[in-house]
DOBA-508348 format. One line per field, with one value per residue (C-alpha): x, y, z; residue number from 1; residue in one letter. Coordinates in nm, 3 decimals, decimal comma, m for minus. Layout:
BEGIN
xx = (X ...)
yy = (Y ...)
zz = (Z ...)
gudren = (NUM ...)
torvex = (A ...)
***
This chain:
BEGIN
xx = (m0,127 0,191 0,374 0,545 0,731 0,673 0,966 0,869 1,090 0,913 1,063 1,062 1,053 1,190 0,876 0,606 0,348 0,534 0,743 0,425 0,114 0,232 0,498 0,457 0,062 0,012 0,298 0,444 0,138 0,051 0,446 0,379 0,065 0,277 0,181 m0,186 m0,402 m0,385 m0,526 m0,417 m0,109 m0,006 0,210 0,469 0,587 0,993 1,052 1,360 1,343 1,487 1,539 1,792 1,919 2,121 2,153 1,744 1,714 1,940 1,654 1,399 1,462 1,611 1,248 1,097 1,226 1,574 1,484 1,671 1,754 1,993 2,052 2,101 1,783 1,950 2,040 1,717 1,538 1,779 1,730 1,460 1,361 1,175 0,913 0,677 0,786 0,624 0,652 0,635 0,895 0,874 0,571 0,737 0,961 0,677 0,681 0,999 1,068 0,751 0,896 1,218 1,026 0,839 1,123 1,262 1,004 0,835 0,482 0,399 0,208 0,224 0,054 m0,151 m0,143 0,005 0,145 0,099 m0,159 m0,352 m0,177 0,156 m0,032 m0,172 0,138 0,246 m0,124 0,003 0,344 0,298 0,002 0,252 0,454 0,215 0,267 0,012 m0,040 m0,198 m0,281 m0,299 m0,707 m0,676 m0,951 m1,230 m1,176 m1,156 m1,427 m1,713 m1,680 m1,755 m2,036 m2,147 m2,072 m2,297 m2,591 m2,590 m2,559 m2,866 m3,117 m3,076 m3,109 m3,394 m3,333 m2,979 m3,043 m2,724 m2,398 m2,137 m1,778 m1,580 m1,197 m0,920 m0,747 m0,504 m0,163 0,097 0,308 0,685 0,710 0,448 0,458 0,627 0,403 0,280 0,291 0,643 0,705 0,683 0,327 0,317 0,534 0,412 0,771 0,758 0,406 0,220 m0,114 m0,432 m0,621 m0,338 m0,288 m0,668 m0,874 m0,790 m0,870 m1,250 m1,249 m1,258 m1,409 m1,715 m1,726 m1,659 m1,956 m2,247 m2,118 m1,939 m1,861 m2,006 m1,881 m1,727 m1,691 m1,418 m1,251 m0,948 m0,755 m0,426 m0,518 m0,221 0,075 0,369 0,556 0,852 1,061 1,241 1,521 1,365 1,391 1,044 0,907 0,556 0,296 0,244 m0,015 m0,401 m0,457 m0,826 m1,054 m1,458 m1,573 m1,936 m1,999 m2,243 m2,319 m2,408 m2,706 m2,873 m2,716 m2,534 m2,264 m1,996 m1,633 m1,480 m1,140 m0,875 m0,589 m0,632 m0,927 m0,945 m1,186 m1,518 m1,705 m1,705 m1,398 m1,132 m1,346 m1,737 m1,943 m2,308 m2,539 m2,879 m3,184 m3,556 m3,528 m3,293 m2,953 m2,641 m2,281 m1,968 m1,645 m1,290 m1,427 m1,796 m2,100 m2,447 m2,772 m3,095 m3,402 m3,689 m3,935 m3,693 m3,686 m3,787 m4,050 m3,840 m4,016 m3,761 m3,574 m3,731 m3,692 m3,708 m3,908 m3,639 m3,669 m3,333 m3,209 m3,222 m3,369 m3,085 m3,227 m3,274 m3,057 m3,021 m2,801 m3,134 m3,252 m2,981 m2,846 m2,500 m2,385 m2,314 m1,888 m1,949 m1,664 m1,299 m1,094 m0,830 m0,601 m0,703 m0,363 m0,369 m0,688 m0,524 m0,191 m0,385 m0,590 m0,258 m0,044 m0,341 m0,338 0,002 0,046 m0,343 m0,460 m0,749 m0,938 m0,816 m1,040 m0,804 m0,549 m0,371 m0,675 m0,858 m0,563 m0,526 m0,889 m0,793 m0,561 m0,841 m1,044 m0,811 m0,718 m1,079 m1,070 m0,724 m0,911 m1,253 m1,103 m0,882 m1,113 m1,433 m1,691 m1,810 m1,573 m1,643 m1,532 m1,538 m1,483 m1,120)
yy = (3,773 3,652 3,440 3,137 2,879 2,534 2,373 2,044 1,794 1,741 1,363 1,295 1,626 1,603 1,355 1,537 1,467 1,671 1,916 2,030 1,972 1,976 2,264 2,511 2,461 2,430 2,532 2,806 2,989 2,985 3,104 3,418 3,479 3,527 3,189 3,001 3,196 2,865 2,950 3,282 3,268 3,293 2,991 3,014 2,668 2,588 2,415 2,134 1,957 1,565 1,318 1,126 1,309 1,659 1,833 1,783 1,883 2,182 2,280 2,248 2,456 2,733 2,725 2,789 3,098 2,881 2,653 2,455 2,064 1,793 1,421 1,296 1,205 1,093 1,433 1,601 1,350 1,441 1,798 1,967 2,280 2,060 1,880 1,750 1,499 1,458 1,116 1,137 0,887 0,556 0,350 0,060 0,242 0,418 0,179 0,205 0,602 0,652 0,422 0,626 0,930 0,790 0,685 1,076 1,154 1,369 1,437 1,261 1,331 1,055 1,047 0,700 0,481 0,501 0,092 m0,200 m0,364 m0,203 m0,453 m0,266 0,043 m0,003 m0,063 0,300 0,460 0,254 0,358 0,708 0,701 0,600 0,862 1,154 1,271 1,367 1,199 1,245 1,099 1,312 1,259 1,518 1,388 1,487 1,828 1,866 2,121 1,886 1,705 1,934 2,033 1,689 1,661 1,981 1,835 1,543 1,767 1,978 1,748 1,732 1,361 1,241 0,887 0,797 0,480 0,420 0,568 0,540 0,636 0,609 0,650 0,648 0,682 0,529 0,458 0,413 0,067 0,293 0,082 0,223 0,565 0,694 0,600 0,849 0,650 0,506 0,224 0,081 0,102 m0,222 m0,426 m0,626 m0,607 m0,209 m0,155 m0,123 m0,158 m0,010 m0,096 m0,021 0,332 0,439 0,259 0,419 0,717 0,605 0,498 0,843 1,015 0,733 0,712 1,106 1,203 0,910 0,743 0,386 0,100 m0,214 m0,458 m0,503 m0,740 m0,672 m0,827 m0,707 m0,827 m0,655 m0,558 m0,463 m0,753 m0,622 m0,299 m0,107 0,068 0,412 0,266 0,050 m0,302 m0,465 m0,645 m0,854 m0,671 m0,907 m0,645 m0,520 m0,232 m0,278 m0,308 m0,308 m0,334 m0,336 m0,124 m0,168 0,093 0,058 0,350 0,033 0,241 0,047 0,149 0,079 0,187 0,133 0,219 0,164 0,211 0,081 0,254 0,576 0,842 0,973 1,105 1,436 1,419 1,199 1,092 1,128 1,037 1,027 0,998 0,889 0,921 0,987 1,341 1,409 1,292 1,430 1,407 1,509 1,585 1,742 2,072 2,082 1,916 1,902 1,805 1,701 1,736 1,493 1,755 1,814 1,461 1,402 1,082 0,855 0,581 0,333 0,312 0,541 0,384 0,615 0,521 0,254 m0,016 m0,073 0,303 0,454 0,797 0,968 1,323 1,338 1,506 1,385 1,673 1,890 1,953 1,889 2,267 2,295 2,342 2,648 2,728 2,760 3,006 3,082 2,768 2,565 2,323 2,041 1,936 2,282 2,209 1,896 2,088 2,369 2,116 1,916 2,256 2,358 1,995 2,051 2,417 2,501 2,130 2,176 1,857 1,636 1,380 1,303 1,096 0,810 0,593 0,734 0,607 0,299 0,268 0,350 0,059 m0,171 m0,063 m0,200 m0,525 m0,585 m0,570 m0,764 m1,018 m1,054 m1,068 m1,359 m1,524 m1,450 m1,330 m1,065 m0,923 m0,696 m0,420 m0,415 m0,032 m0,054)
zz = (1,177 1,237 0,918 1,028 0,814 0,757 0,628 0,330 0,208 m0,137 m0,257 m0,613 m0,749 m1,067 m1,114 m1,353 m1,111 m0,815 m1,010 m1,208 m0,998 m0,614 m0,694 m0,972 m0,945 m0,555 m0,330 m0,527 m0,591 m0,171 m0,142 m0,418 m0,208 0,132 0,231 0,321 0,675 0,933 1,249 1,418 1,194 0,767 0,704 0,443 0,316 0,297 0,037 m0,003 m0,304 m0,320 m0,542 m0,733 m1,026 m0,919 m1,205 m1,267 m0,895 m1,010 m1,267 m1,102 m0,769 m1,048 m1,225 m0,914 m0,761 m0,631 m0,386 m0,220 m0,279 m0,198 m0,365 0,001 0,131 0,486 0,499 0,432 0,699 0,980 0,909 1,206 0,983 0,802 0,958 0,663 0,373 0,081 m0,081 m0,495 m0,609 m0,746 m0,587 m0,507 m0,300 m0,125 0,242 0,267 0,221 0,452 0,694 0,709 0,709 1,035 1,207 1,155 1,348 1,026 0,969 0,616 0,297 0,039 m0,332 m0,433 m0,361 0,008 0,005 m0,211 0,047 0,297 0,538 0,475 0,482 0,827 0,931 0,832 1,010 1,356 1,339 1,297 1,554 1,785 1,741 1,759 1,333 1,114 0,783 0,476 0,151 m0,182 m0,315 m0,581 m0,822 m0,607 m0,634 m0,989 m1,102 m1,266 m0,947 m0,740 m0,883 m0,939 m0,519 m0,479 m0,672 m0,449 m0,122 m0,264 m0,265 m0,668 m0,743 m0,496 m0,443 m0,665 m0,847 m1,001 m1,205 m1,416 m1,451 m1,799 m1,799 m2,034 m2,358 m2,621 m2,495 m2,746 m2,725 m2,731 m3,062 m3,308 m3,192 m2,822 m2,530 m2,303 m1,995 m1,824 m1,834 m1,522 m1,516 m1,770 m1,498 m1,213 m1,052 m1,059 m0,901 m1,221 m1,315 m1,383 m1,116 m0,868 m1,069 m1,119 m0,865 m0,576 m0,703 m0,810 m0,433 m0,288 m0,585 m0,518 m0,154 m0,155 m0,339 m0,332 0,016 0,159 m0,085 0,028 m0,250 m0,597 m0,866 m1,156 m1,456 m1,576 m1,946 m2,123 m2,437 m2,548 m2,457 m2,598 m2,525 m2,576 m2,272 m2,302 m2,375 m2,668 m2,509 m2,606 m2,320 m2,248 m2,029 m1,682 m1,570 m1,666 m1,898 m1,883 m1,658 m1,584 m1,221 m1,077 m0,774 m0,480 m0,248 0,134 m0,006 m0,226 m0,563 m0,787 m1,084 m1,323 m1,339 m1,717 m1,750 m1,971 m2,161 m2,448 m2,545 m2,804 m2,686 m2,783 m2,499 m2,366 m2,150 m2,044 m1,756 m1,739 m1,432 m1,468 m1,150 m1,157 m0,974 m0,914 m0,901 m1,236 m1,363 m1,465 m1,628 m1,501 m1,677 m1,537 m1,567 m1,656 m1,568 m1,714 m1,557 m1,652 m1,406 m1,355 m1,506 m1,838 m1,924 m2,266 m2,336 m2,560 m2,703 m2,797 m3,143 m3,353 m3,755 m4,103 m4,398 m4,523 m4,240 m4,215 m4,141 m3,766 m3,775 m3,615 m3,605 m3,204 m3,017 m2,657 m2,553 m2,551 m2,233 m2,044 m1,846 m1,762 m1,409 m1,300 m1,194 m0,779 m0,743 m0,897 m1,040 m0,786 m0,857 m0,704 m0,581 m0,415 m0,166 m0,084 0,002 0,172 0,423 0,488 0,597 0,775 0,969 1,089 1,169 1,349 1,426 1,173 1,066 0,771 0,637 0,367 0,621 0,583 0,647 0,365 0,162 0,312 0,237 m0,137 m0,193 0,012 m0,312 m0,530 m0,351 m0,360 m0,721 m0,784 m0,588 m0,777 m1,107 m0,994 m0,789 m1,042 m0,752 m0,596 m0,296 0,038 0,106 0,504 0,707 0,838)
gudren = (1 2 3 4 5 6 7 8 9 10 11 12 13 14 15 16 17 18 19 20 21 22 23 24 25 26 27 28 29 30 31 32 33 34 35 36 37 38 39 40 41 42 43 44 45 46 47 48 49 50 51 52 53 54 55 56 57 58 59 60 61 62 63 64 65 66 67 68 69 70 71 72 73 74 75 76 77 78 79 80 81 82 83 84 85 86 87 88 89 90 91 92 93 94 95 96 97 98 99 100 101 102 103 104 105 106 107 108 109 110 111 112 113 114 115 116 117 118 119 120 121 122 123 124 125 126 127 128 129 130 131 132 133 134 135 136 137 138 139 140 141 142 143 144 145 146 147 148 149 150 151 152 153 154 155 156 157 158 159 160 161 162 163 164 165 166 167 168 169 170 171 172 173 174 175 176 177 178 179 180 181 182 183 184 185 186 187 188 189 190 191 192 193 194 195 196 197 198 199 200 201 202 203 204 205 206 207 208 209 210 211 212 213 214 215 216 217 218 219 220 221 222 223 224 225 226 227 228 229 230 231 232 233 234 235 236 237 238 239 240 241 242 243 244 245 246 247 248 249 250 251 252 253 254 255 256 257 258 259 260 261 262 263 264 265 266 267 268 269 270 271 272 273 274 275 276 277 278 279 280 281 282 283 284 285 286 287 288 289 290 291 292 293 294 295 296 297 298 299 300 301 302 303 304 305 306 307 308 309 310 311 312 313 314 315 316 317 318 319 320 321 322 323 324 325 326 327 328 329 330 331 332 333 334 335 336 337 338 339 340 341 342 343 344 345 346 347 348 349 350 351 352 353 354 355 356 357 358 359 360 361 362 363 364 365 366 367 368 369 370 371 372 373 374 375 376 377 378 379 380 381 382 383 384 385 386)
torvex = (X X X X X X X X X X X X X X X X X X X X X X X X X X X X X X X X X X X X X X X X X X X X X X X X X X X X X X X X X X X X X X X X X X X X X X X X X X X X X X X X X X X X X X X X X X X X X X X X X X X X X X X X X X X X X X X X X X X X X X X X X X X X X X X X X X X X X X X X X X X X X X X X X X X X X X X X X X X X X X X X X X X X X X X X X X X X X X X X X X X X X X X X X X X X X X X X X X X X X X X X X X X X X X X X X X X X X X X X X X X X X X X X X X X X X X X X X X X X X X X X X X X X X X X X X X X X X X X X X X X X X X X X X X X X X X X X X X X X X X X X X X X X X X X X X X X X X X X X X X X X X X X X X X X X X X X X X X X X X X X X X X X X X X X X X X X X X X X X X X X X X X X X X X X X X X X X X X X X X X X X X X X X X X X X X X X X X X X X X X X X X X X X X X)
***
């Protein structure tokens, strides 16, 4: 097989998201392999790092094996060797990078969401359509391990006829006056593109509609539960965006669910995120990496609140972990980011299918529109194919 390269502009990549995930976990493991088998040929990704801060830009292309960068990103869009950008920067920013991107005539790979409306991002799909590019959305979460296996459960047959679910999300986030927060900023502004639902629910989108099937509706609510922050420069400032939210989920399938998420929340369940599917034929739990299931012919007969002697004490004894088996690992452990990487390159280089496109992503945001708009408008809101 010949090895061709594929040259990236990788925007944002002194970002923690791109620098760590998309580059030391993803792309420069597929470079130390001798690149990623696409077709008749071994790609080998070329990597040009951009952003706005040169001596960070410096660092980071030395950590990696000395790549190359620039602090010119009119530069790195004129350049032909590189075909591909990678979008990673500030969200707000996102249309207007992709649109300059597009108009470079480059093939484009964005993280979430893709635009601030699925208006603006269907703007993006048709003007990239038009000229012939490939696109791509990053949909990471669904290839986390527990999720996978969760996704294999529900391919198998496991669940019979699924009945409902549950997703729980989130943690403490300190204010940046108390203690430092571990968040920017940014996400607790309105004017930056901040937001929980904006930040999380596209991602329940494609980890929903990925594994159980199509949305069909959603109600949500959505408070700030904590009002008053500090930014990393120590200006205190009031939050004008949601930290919490609860939606309601109905499937075109006739399942319905929850989504509970939030920031302001301290943690005591078995992972940062749990997703529990249930149905006639068994249930079970999903974490990052594990996942537990429970089959229709282990569940136990409980009988309601069980009481000790002294009427006003539970009897706590019972154990509802029992029974439950934990889900086998399917193969070796991926990043996620990597698959995502590793269907994009092979988009562009052998033509091989992509489901994770920019519709998927515009599809995303539609998710959380939705749910900006039924927590305004107190109702229930469609969520129509595109």
């Amino acid at each position: 097989m010949a090895t061709r390269e594929l040259g990236i502009i990788l925007h944002g990549a002194t970002g923690g998201v791109c620098s760590y995930q998309h580059l030391r976990n993803s792309l420069a493991p597929i470079r130390a392999e001798g690149g990623l088998p696409a077709g008749e040929d071994v790609i080998m990704p070329k990597l040009l790092l951009a952003g706005r801060n040169p001596e960070r830009l410096a660092e980071v292309a030395a950590e990696n094996g000395g790549l190359g960068w620039t602090a010119d990103l009119d530069s790195a869009l004129s350049d032909p060797g590189y075909p591909v950008f990678f979008d990673a920067a500030a969200t707000h920013q996102r249309v207007q990078v992709l649109k300059r991107a597009i108009a470079a005539g480059k093939h484009i790979y964005t993280e979430k969401p893709v635009a601030p409306s699925a208006e603006e991002g269907l703007a993006l799909l048709r003007a990239a359509e038009a000229k012939g590019l490939k696109h791509g959305a990053v949909e990471d979460k669904l290839f986390l391990p527990g999720f996978r296996k969760l996704r294999q459960l529900v391919e198998s047959g496991f669940f019979g006829r699924i009945i409902g679910f549950h997703i729980e999300f989130g943690w403490w986030v300190f204010d940046g006056i108390a203690a430092k927060s571990q968040r920017p900023s940014w996400n607790y502004r309105k004017a930056g593109g901040g937001g929980l639902i904006s930040d999380m629910h596209p991602h329940w989108r494609y980890v929903i509609e990925g594994i159980l099937g199509p949305i069909e509706r959603v109600a949500a609510m959505s408070w700030t539960g904590q009002t008053d922050r500090a930014g990393e420069a120590g200006g205190r400032f009031g939050v004008d965006v949601e930290d919490s939210v609860h939606t309601l989920v109905e499937l075109a399938g006739g399942a319905r669910g929850a989504i509970l998420s939030s920031w302001s929340t301290r943690v005591r369940r078995d992972d940062l995120v749990t997703f529990q599917v249930d149905g006639t034929g068994g249930s079970a739990a999903a974490g990052l990496r594990r996942c537990w299931a429970q089959a229709a012919g282990a569940t136990p007969a409980i009988r309601g609140f069980l009481m000790g002697r002294d009427p006003g004490t539970m009897q706590v004894s019972v154990d509802y972990r029992e029974g439950w088996q934990e889900v086998p690992d399917a193969g070796p452990y991926k990043n996620p980011y990597r698959f995502g990487w590793e269907g994009f390159i092979r988009h562009v280089a052998a033509g091989a299918p992509f489901d994770a496109d920019l519709r998927a992503g515009i599809r995303d945001v539609q998710l959380a529109e939705a749910c900006q708009r039924s927590a305004a408008e107190g109702r229930w809101i469609a969520m129509p194919r595109l």
